[in-house]
C-alpha positions in Angstrom: 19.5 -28.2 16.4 20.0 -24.5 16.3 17.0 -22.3 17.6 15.6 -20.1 14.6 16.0 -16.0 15.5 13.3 -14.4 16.7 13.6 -12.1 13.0 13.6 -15.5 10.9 10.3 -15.9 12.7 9.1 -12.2 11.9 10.2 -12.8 8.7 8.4 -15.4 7.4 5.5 -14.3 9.0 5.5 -11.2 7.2 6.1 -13.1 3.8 2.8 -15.0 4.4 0.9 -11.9 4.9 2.5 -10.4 1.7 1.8 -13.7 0.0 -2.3 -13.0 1.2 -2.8 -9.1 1.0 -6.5 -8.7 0.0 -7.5 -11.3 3.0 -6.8 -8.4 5.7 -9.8 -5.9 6.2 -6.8 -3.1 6.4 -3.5 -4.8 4.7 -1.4 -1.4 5.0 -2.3 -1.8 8.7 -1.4 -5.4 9.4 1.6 -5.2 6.8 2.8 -2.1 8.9 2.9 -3.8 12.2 4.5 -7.0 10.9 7.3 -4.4 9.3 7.8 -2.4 12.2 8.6 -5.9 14.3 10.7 -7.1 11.5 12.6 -4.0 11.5 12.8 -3.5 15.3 13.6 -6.9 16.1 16.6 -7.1 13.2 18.2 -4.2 14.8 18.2 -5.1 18.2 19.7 -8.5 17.3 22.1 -6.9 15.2 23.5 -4.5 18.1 23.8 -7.2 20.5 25.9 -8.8 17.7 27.9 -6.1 17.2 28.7 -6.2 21.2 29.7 -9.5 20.9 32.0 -9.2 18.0 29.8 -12.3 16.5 26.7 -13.4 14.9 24.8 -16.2 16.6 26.7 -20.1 16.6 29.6 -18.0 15.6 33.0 -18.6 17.6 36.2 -16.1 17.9 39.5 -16.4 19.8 38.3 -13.7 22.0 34.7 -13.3 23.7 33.5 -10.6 25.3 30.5 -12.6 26.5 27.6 -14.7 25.7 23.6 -14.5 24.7 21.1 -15.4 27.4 18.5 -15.9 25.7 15.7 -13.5 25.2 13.4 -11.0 26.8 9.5 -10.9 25.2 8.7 -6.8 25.5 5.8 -5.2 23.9 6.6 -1.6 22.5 3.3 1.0 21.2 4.4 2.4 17.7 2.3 4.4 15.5 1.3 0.8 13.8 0.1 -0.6 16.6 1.8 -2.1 20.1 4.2 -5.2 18.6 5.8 -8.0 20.2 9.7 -8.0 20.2 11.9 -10.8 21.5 14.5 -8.6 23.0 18.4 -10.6 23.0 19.7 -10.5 26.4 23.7 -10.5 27.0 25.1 -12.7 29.7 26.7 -10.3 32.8 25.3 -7.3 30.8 25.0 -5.1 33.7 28.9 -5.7 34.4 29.6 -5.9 31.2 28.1 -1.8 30.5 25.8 -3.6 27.9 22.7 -1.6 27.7 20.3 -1.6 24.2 20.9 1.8 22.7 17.4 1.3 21.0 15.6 -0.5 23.5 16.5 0.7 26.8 15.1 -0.6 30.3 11.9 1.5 30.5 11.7 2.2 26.8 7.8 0.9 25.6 7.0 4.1 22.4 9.8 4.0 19.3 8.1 6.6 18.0 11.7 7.8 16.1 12.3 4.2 15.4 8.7 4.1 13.5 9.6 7.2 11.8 12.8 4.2 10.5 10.1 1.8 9.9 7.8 3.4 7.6 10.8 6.0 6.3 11.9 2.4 4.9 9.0 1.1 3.5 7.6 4.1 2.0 10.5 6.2 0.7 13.9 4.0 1.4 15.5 6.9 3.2 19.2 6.7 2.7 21.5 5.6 6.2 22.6 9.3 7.3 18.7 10.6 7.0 18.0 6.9 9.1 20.9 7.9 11.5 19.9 11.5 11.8 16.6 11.0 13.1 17.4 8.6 15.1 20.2 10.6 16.7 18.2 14.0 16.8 15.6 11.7 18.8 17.9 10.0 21.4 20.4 12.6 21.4 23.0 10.2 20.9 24.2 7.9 18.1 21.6 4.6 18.4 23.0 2.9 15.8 25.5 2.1 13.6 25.8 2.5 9.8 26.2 -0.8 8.6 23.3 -2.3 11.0 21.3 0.4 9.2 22.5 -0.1 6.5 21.8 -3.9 6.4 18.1 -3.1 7.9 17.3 -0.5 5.1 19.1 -3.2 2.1 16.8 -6.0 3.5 13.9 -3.6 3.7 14.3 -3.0 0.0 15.1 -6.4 -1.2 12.1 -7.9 0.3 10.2 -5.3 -1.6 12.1 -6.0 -5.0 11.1 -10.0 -4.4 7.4 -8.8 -3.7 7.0 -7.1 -7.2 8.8 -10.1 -9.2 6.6 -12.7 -7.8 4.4 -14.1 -10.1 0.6 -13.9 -10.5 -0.3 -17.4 -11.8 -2.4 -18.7 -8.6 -4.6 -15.5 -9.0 -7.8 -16.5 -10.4 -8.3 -12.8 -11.3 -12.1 -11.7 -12.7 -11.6 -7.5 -11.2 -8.9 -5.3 -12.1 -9.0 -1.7 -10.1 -6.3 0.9 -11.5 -5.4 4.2 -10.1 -3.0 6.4 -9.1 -1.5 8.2 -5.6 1.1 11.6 -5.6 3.5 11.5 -3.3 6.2 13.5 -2.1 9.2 11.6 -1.9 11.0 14.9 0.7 9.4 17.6 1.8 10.7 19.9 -1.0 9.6 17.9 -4.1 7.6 19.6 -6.8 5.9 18.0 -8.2 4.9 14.9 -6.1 5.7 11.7 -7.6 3.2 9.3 -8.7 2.9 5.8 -8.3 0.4 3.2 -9.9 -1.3 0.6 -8.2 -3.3 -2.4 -9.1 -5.7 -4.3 -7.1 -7.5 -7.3 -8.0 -10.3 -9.4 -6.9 -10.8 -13.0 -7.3 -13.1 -15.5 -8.9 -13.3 -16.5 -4.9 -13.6 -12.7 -4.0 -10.4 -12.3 -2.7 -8.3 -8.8 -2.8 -5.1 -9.1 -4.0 -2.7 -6.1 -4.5 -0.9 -6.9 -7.6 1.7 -4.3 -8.2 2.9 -0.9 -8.0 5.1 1.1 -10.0 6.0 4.7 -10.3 4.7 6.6 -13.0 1.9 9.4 -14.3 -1.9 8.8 -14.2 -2.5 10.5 -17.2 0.9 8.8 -19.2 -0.3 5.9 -21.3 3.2 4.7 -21.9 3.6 4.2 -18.1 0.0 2.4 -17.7 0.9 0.7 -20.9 4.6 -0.4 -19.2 2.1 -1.3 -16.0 0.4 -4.0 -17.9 2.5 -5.4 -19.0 4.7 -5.8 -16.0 1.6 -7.9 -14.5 0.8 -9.9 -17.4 4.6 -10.6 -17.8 4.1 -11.7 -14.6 1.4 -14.3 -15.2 -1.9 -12.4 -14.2 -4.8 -13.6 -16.6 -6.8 -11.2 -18.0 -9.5 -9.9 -16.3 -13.2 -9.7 -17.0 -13.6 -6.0 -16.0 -11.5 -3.2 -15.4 -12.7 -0.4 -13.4 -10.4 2.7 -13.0 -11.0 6.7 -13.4 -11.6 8.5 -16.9 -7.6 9.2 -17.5 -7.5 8.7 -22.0 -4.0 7.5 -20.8 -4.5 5.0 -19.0 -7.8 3.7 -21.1 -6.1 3.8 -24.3 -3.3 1.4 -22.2 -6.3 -0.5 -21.1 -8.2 -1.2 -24.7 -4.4 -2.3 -26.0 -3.4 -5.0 -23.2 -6.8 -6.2 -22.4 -9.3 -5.9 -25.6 -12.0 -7.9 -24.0 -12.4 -6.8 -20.6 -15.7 -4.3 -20.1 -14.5 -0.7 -18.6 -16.0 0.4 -16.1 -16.0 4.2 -15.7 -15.6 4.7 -11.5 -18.9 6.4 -10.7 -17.7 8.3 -7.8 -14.9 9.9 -9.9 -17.7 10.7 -12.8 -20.1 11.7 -10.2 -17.7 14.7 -9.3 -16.8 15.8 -12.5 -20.6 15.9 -13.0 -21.1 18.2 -10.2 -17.9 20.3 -10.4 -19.7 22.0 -13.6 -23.0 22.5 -11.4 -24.1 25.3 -9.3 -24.2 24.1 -5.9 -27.8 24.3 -5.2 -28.1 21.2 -7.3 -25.7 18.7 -6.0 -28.1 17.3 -3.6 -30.9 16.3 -6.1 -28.0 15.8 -8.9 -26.6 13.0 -6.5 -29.5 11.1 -5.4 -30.9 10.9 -8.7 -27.4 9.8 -9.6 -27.0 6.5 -7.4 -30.9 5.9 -7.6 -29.8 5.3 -12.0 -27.8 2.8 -10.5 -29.1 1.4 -7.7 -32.6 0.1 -8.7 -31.8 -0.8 -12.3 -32.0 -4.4 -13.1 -29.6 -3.8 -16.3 -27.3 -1.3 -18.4 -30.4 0.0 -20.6 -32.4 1.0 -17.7 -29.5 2.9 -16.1 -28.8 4.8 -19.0 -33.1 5.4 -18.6 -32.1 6.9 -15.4 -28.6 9.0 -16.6 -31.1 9.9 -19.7 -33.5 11.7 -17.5 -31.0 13.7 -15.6 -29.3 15.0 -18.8 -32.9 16.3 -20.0 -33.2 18.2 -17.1 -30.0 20.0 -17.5 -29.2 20.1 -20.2 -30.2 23.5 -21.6 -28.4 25.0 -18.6 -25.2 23.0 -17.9 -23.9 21.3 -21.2 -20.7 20.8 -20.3 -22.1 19.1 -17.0 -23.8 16.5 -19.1 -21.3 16.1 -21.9 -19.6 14.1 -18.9 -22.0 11.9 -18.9 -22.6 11.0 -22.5 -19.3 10.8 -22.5 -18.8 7.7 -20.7 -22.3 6.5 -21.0 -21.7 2.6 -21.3 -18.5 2.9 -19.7 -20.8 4.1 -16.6 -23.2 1.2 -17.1 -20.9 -1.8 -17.4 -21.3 -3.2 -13.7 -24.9 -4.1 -14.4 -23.6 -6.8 -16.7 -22.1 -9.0 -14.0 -23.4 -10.3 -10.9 -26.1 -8.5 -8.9 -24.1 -8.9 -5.5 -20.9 -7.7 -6.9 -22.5 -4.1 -8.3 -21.9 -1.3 -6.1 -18.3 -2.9 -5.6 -17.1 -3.0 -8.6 -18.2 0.4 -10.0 -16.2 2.3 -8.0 -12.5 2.6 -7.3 -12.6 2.5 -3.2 -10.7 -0.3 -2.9 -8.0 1.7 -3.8 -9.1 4.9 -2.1 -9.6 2.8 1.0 -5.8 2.1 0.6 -4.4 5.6 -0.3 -5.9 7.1 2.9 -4.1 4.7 4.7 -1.1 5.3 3.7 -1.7 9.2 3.2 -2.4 8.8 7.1 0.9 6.6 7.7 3.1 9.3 5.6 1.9 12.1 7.6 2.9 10.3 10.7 6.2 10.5 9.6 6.1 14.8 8.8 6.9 14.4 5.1 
């Protein structure tokens, strides 16, 4: 019975962490290392198969040589140190085989991450793969068509993640935002790309989709939805997001009876963007204490109440925030006490875009 590859293995150990992101503490993270040992590993397997002039159980009238099994290295990358299962050639020395990417002493890929997380963050095409690689080594490390095949795999598993349907998600939280980025260096503006997280009837965090588009557009929020319902997610019991009309009015139209929950930390700096600075202390702990030590909606809006007749007279347009999204603000306190102070805010998400804001920098966008 023929032995599975070592990136079969990586593979479908990548598609099972796909399958559970919400379960990680840090799923960019984990999802990251996985992908940079998929990637690395595919690539060395397909060089030592471009030596050979075969893929593996193939036969040709001519043969250079034969595999010898394989080599377990551990290589530091900006994801983390990963375990590679590095193909080794039969007579190699005799033979002039050495790894272009994975050399004797080689243990940082450092321009290989910049491949890795070039290819899962902005699908860079095969020269911009090739030339950093090549400015890096100083020397060709690989060909086109094996990056090529890396970068097409890279994307197809990607395309596969955001058709796969939703059905199995007990959903009951739906967190929507937004992250800019720039796809090259010289883009203006930065593009934006929609995200939706979800949390479980079990409490479990699911990242449901992502798809370009404008935070304030409602016919891409609107397109959004209806991607994920398409896709089989249920509706959810509350949506929580920023104050965008766009994406609200989206919001109201594919999910009528969900509450909407106004994200207090985004509300809380509009709030104080229209205050003096002396104030923000006392502005904000009177803020969090509406929330925090009410039992339900009326007695926050007690709390938000008292702060708006203190102010008032001297910052209107401070307080016209919060009248604004007065029950919007007080939703939360409708569901269960435990869940509160996670489900008014949008840091799920936030946790996730300073991840990957950290991983893009990495890469000198």
């Amino acid at each position: 019975m023929a032995r599975v590859a070592p990136s079969e293995r990586f593979r479908m150990e990548l598609d099972e962490a796909l399958a559970g992101v919400g379960q990680e503490q840090d799923p960019v993270e984990a999802i990251g290392r996985l992908g940079a040992r998929l990637i690395l590993q595919q690539a060395l397997e397909n060089e030592v198969s471009e030596f050979l002039g075969r893929g593996r159980y193939e036969r040709t009238e001519e043969t250079v040589s034969h595999r010898n099994g394989y080599e377990s290295r551990t290589v530091k990358t900006t994801a983390g140190p990963v375990e590679l299962e590095r193909p080794r050639v039969r007579d190699a020395s005799k033979l002039g085989f050495v790894s272009r990417i994975l050399g004797k002493h080689v243990t940082h890929t450092y321009a290989l991450e910049s491949l890795v997380i070039s290819s899962f963050l902005r699908g860079l095409s095969t020269r911009d793969v090739e030339a950093v690689l090549e400015d890096t080594f100083d020397q060709p490390v690989s060909s086109r068509s094996t990056v090529s095949r890396i970068l097409e795999d890279t994307r197809e598993r990607y395309r596969r993640w955001c058709r796969r349907r939703l059905d199995e998600h007990d959903l009951v939280y739906l967190f929507l935002d937004a992250i800019y980025l720039k796809l090259h260096p010289e883009d203006t503006p930065a593009e934006g790309v929609l995200v939706a997280w979800g949390v479980t009837l079990e409490g479990r965090k699911v990242l449901l989709g992502l798809q370009l588009g404008s935070r304030e557009s409602y016919e891409n929020w609107l397109a959004f939805g209806r991607d994920l319902i398409a896709r089989g997610m249920n509706p959810p019991g509350l949506v929580c997001a920023d104050g965008a009309p766009g994406l609200w009015t989206a919001v109201r139209e594919l999910w009528p009876h969900a509450d909407e929950q106004r994200c207090t930390v985004h509300a809380l700096r509009n709030v104080t963007a229209k205050l003096p600075d002396r104030h923000h202390v006392e502005v904000k702990a009177r803020w969090w204490k509406a929330f925090d030590e009410a039992a339900s909606p009326a007695e926050a809006r007690r709390g938000l109440e008292a702060i708006i007749a203190d102010y008032r007279s001297a910052y209107p347009s401070a307080m016209a925030v919060i009248e604004r999204d007065f029950d919007a603000l007080v939703a939360h306190l409708r569901w269960p006490s435990e869940h509160r102070k996670r489900i008014r805010t949008t840091n799920l998400l936030e946790r996730t875009f300073v991840e990957v804001r950290r991983r893009t920098k990495v890469i000198g966008r």
